[in-house]
N, C-alpha and C positions, 0 to 999 in steps of 0.2 A: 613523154612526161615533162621534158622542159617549155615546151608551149606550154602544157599545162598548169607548171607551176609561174610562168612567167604573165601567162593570162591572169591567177591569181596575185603576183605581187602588182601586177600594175594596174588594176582594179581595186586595191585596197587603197584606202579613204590617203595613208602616208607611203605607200608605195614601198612597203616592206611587209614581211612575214614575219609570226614567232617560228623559233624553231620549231614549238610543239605542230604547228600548222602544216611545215616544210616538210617533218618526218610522217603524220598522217596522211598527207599526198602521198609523199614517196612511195609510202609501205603500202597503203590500204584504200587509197583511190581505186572506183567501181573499173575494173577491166588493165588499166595500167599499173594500180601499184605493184609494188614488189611479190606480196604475199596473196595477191588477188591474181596475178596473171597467170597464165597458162606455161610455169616455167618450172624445172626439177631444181631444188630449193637447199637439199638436206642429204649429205654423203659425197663422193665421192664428185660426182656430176655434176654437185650444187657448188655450193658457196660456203658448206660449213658443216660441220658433224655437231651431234648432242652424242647426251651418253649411250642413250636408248640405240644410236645406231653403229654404236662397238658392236658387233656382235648381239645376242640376247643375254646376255649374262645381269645386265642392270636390271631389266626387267622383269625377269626371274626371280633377283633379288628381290627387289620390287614386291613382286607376289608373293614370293614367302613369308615376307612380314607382313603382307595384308590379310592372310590365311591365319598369320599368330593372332591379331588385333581379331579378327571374326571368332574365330574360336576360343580364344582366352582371355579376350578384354571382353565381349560381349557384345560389338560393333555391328551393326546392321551391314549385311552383306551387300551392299550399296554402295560403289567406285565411282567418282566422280572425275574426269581428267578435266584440265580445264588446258585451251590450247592444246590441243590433241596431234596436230599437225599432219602428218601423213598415216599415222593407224601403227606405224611401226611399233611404238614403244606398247600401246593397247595389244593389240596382237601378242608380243611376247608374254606379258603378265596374262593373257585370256589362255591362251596353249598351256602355261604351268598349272594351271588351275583347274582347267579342264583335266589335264593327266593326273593331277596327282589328289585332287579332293572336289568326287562326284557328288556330297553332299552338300558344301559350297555350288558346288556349278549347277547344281538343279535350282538355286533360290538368287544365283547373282543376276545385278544389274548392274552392264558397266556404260555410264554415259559420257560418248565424246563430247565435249565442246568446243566448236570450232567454227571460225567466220569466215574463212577464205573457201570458196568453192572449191577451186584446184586439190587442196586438201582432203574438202570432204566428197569431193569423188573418189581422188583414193583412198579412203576410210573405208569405203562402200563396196570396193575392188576388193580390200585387203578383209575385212572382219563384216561383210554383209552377209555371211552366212550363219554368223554366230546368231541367236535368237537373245540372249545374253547382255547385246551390244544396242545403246539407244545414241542416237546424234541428234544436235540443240547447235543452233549458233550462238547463244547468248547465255548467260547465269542467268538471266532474268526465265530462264524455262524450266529451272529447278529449285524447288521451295521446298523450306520444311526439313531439309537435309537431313537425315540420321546416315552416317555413314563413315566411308574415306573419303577427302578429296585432294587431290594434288595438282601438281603447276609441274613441268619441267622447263625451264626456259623461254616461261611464258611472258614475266613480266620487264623481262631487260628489253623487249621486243616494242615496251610500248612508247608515244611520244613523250617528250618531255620539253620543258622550261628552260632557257639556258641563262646564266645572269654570270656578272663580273662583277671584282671589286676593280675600278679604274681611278689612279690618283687619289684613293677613300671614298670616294663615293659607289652606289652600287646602279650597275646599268644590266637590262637585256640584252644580249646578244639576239638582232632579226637576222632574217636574209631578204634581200632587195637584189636586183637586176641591175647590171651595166656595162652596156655595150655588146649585149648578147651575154654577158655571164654573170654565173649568182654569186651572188658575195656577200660577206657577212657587214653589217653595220649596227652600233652601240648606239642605246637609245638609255635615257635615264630611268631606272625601275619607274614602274608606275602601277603595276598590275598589283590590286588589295589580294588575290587569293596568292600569290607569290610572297609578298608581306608578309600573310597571315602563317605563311607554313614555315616562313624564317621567326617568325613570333614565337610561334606555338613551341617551336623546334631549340630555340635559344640557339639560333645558327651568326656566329660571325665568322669572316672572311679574313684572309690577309690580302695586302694588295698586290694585283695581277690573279688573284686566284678567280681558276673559272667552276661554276656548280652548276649541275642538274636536277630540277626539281620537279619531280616526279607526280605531278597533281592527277595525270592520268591514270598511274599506278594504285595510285592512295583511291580513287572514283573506283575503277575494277576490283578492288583487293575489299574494301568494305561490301561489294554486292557480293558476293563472296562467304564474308564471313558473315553476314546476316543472312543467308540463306541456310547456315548450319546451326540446327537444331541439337546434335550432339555428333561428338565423333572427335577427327583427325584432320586437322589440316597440313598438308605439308608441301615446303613452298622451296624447288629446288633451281637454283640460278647462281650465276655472279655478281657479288657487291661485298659493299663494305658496311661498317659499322661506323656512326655518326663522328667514332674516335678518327676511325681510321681515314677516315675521309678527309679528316683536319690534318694530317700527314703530309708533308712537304710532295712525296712520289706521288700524289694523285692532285694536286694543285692544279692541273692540266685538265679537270674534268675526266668521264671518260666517252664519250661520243666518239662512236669508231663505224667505220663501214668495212663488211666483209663481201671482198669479191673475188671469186673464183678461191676461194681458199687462203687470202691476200689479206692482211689489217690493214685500213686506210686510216690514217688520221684526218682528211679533208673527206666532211662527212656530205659536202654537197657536188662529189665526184660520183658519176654514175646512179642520179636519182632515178628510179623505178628498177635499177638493174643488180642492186646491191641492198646486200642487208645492211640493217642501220641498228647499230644496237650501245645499251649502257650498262652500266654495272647499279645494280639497283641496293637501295639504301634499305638493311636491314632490320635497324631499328624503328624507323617510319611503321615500317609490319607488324612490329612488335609492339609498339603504343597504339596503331590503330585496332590491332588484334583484340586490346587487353579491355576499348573502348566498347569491344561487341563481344563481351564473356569470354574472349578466348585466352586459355593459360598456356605463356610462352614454357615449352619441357628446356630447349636447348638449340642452341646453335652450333649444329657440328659443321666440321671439314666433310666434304661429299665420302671420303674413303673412311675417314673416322664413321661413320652415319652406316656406310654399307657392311663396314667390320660389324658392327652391334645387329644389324637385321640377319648379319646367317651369310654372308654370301662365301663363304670359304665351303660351305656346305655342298655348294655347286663343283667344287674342285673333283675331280676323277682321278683315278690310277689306271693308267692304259700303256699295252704293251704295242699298241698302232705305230706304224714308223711313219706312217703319210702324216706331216706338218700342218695340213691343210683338213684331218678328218675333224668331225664336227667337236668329237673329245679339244681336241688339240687346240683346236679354235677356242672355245669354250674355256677352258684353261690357260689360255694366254690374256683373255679378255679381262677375267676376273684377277688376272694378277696386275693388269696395266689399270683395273679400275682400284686397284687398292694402293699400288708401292708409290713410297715419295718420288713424288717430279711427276709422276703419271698422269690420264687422262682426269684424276677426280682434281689435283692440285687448285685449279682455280676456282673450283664449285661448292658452296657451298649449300647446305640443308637446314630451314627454319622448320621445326616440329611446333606445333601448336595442339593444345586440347580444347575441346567443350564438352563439359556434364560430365566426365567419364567418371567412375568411380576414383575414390584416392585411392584402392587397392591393386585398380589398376596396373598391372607388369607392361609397360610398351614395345617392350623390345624381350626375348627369350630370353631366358638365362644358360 
């Protein structure tokens, strides 16, 4: 991967990279990137857990409130995952749904979408038995949407823009090569679609602060919501809010690489071998949302968000003494995904609507 990306800075016309350029190598380059190669990525083995791989209990959750919205909002029994990843979190919302509502499971469609092969062979390992289950590598292969569609940790995954304020003026942050290593160097803004999204945005800076500008996210997240016809969108990650972003503690950016279960702040230490990830901007979602009919419900905390869908409903009373039975498991999952400081602390959930009725109930009473 460093030949590779070192072919690509010294071949370019000023013999530097954006970072948006640096992290699409890294991640999603054909055979070496990170999320294309032939590597165990998610748990224990990998580099990083999501919710979906506590346990099942998320995506249970998950399903029970996809099962309310089918049955009492009027939602077309149509699941869209977008970034699907390894089939785990699919799998668990398809088993709940299969046991517990065979009139749903006779008319569901649940489609992964996913780009990394490695992935969608195990998709194919894990839920190619289900008749249930359709796989797309791109939104561009679902149109017309009526349904659910959601995101876990799909969008902090994508490249981005990096820019400073230095001395008041604003510059890009590239990467360039020297001497055999990659390094970062400041170039004075210049890029109009970076401009236009600090325009649009009414975004200033204090000086020394670093931003990530998310132009990838904004590209994927509009195909997206113009592909929905009516329904649910819901979009589950970490980020902030344009406020919060202007907060002293995040001045720093957040460009982080995760290895072996490790936060790196030097985000150009082990490219093709580490995740590369950022904290994605909220309200960006929410004003491009509202540009393609979609009405923002709420922004909850991930445990606030699972409190309202039912997930205490999952909880058992069991007189099992083994710590380890599937009860006991199941029951600690759903308490680490609910109590302060827990696994949901830093994750947040955007609920978005299109067309639904205003009598609409989104969540059980």
């Amino acid at each position: 991967m460093k030949h590779h990306l070192k072919k690509m800075i010294e071949s370019s016309p000023e013999n530097r990279i954006s970072y948006h350029d640096y992290m699409n190598a890294a991640l999603y380059a054909p055979a070496i990137g990170y999320y294309v190669k032939q590597k165990k990525k998610i748990g224990s083995k990998g580099d990083f857990y999501t919710s979906g791989n506590v346990g099942d209990a998320f995506g249970r959750s998950l399903a029970r409130w996809f099962v309310h919205l089918i049955k009492v909002c009027g939602i077309s029994p149509k699941i869209v995952e977008i970034g699907a990843g390894d089939g785990k979190l699919a799998y668990d919302i398809l088993v709940y749904i299969k046991e517990t509502e065979p009139q749903i499971w006779d008319s569901l469609t649940y489609v992964l979408v996913e780009t990394s092969p490695y992935h969608k062979k195990a998709q194919q390992e894990r839920i190619g038995m289900f008749k249930q289950a359709c796989f797309a590598s791109e939104a561009e292969e679902w149109a017309n949407m009526n349904g659910i569609v959601f995101s876990n940790e799909f969008f902090d995954a994508l490249p981005v823009h990096v820019i400073e304020k230095d001395d008041g003026a604003l510059v890009e942050v590239f990467v360039t090569v020297k001497d055999g290593r990659l390094l970062e160097v400041k170039e004075p803004l210049a890029n109009p679609d970076i401009l236009t999204y600090l325009s649009e945005r009414s975004v200033t800076l204090q000086d020394k602060q670093r931003y990530e500008i998310p132009l990838k996210m904004v590209e994927e997240y509009e195909k997206v919501a113009s592909n929905i016809q009516s329904g649910v969108l819901l979009t589950i990650d970490y980020g902030y809010t344009q406020e919060e972003w202007m907060e002293p503690a995040h001045h720093q950016g957040s460009l982080r690489g995760y290895h072996q279960h490790e936060m790196l702040k030097d985000a150009l230490m082990y490219p093709g071998d580490m995740d590369l990830t950022t904290h994605i901007h909220f309200d960006t979602l929410m004003d491009s949302g509202e540009k393609n009919g979609l009405a923002t419900c709420e922004l909850y905390q991930q445990n606030e968000f699972l409190l309202k869908t039912g997930i205490l409903q999952g909880l058992k009373e069991h007189q099992e003494k083994d710590p380890f039975s599937k009860t006991a498991k199941r029951n600690r999952a759903i308490r680490g995904l609910i109590v302060p400081g827990g696994f949901s602390e830093h994750f947040r959930v955007l609920l978005q609507t299109k067309n639904l009725a205003e009598t609409a109930k989104v969540f059980p009473e």
